[in-house]
N, C-alpha and C positions, 0 to 999 in steps of 0.2 A: 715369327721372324721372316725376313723378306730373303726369295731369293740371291739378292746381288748381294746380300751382305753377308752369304755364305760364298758367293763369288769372288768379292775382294778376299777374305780368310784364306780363301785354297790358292787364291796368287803369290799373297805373303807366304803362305807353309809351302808352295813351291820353290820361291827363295830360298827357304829357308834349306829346304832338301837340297838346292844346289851348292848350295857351301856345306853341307854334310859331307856330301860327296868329294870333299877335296881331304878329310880326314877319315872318311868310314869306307869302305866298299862300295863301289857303283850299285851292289845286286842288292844291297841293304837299304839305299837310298831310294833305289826304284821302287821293293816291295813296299816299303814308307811311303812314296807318292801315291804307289796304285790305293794302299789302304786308306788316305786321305783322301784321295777324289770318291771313294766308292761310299764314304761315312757323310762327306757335304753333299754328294747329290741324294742322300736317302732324306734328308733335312730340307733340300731344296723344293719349293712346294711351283707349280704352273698358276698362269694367273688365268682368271677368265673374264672378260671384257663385256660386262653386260651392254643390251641395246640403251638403256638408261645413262650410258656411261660411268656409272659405276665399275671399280674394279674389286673382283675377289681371288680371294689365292685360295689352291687346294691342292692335293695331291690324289693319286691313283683315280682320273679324271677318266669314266664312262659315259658313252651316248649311243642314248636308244633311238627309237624310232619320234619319239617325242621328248624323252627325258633327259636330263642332264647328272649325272650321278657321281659325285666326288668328297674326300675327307678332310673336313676341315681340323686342326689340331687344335682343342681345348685342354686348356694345361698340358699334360702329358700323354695324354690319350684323345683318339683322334675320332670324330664326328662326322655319321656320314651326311651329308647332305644333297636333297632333292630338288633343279630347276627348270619349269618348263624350257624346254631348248629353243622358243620363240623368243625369251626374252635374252638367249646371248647372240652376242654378236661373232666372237671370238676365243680361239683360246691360245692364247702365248706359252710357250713352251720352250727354253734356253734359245732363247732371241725367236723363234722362228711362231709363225703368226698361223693359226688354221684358223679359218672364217669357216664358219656356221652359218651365216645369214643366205639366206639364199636369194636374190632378185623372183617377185613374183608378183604380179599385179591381184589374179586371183585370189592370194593369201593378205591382198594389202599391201604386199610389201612392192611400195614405188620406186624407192631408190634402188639405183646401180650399186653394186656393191663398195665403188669406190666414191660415189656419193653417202650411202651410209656410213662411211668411213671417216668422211668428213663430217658429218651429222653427229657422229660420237665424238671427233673431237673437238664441235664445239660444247658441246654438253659437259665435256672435262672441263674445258675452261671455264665454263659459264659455272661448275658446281666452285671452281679453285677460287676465280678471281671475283664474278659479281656479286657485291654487297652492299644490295638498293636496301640500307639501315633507312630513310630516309622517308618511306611509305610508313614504317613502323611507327617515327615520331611525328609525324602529320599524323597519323590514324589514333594516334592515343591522345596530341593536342588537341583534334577534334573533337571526337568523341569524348574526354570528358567534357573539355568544356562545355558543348552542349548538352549534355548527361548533367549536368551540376545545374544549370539554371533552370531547365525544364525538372528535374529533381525540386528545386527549390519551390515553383511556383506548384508543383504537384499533377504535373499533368502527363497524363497515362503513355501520351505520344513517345516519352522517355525511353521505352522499351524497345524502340524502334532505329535511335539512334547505332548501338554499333555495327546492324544490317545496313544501315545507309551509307556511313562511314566508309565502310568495307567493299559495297560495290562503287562506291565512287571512285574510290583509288586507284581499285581493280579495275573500273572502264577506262576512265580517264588518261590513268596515265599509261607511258609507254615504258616495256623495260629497255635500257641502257647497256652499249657492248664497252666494257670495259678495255680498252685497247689494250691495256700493259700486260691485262690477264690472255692474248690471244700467242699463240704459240709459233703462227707464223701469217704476219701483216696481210700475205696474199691470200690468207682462205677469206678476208672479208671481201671478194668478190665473189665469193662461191654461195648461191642461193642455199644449198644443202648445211652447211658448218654457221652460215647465221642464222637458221632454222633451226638447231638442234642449240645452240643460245640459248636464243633471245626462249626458247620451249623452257627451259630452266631459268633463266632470269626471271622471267615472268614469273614461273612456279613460287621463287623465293620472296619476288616483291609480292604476291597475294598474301603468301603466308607472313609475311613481316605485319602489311596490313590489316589482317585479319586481326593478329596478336596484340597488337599495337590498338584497333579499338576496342578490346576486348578489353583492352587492363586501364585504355582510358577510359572506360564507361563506367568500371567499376568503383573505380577511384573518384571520378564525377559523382555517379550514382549515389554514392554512400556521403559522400562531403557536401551535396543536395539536400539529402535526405534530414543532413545534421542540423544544414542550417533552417530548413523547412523546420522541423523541431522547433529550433531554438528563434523564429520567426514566432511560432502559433505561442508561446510560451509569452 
């Protein structure tokens, strides 16, 4: 369960204590509020803000000198889990934000911090809003199509089809910033936030590509193959 939605809980059961208080004891009402904030924050989990843009939620959140060490809850009991500390960027903690990343050219890391910042939140947007579907159904028209007639006339070349499909897509085309998906109009002048994008749009259109002639090839392949058969017959 998500922090803020133990957040809204303890504002409603604050109301609620304050109209108790107009029929119970003031000292009855208080020790009722302290026990309910002290039971939601033990539930409330931190998020950590991967360099990926990715976000994960945890609690009793440790860092080493390189590791990253915090409990995730499966079902009722709770999981600890290990992240290199390279790969976060942050950790949010009831609103308040500790960055991890450090600026460091010798380690790689180019961006300012408040350009990585930007970098992460196009990457959030780009995982929310881009949805290049559109490499997937080209890659699968393609590829079988030609998978089905080189199938048909029996030529070996076939095998070759959803590698070509796949880097065609992948050279050719370019990925697309979803404007509706962008969080605030002005980071698309910022080199940093449509670099951490188009870094994830791209990712999703390869992979659509790749999928897309993989299932057309086989589908081609096999419907080739049939009519090949039913040709030599």
């Amino acid at each position: 369960m998500k922090a803020c939605k133990y957040k809204d809980k303890t504002i409603l059961l604050l109301v609620f204590c304050l109209l108790l208080g107009k029929t119970f004891p003031m000292k009855i009402s208080a020790i009722f509020i302290c026990f309910i904030f002290l039971v939601t924050s033990s539930f409330a989990q931190d998020k950590i803000i991967m360099m990926n843009g990715k976000i994960l939620e945890g609690t009793d959140i440790k860092i080493d000198t390189d590791e990253l060490r915090y409990k995730e809850m499966k079902g009722n009991k709770p999981k600890e889990r290990i992240l290199e500390k390279y790969r976060v960027f942050a950790i949010e903690k009831n609103g308040k934000e500790d960055v991890i990343y450090k600026y460091d050219t010798l380690e790689g890391n180019f961006y300012t911090e408040d350009e990585m910042r930007l970098f992460v939140y196009g990457q959030q947007d780009a995982w929310a809003g881009s949805k290049p579907a559109w490499t997937g159904i080209v890659g699968a028209a393609v590829s079988g199509s030609t998978a089905y007639f080189l199938a048909r006339e029996g030529n070996f070349i076939v095998v070759l089809v959803p590698i070509v499909s796949y880097l065609g897509l992948a050279i050719l085309s370019r990925p697309k910033i979803n404007k509706s998906s962008v969080r605030n109009k002005d980071y698309l002048g910022e080199g940093a936030y449509v670099d951490g994008y188009t870094r994830i749009a791209a990712s999703k259109k390869n992979k659509n590509a790749l999928w897309g002639s993989i299932g057309g090839f086989l589908v081609g392949f096999t419907a080739g193959l049939g009519a090949n058969d039913f040709k030599l017959d």
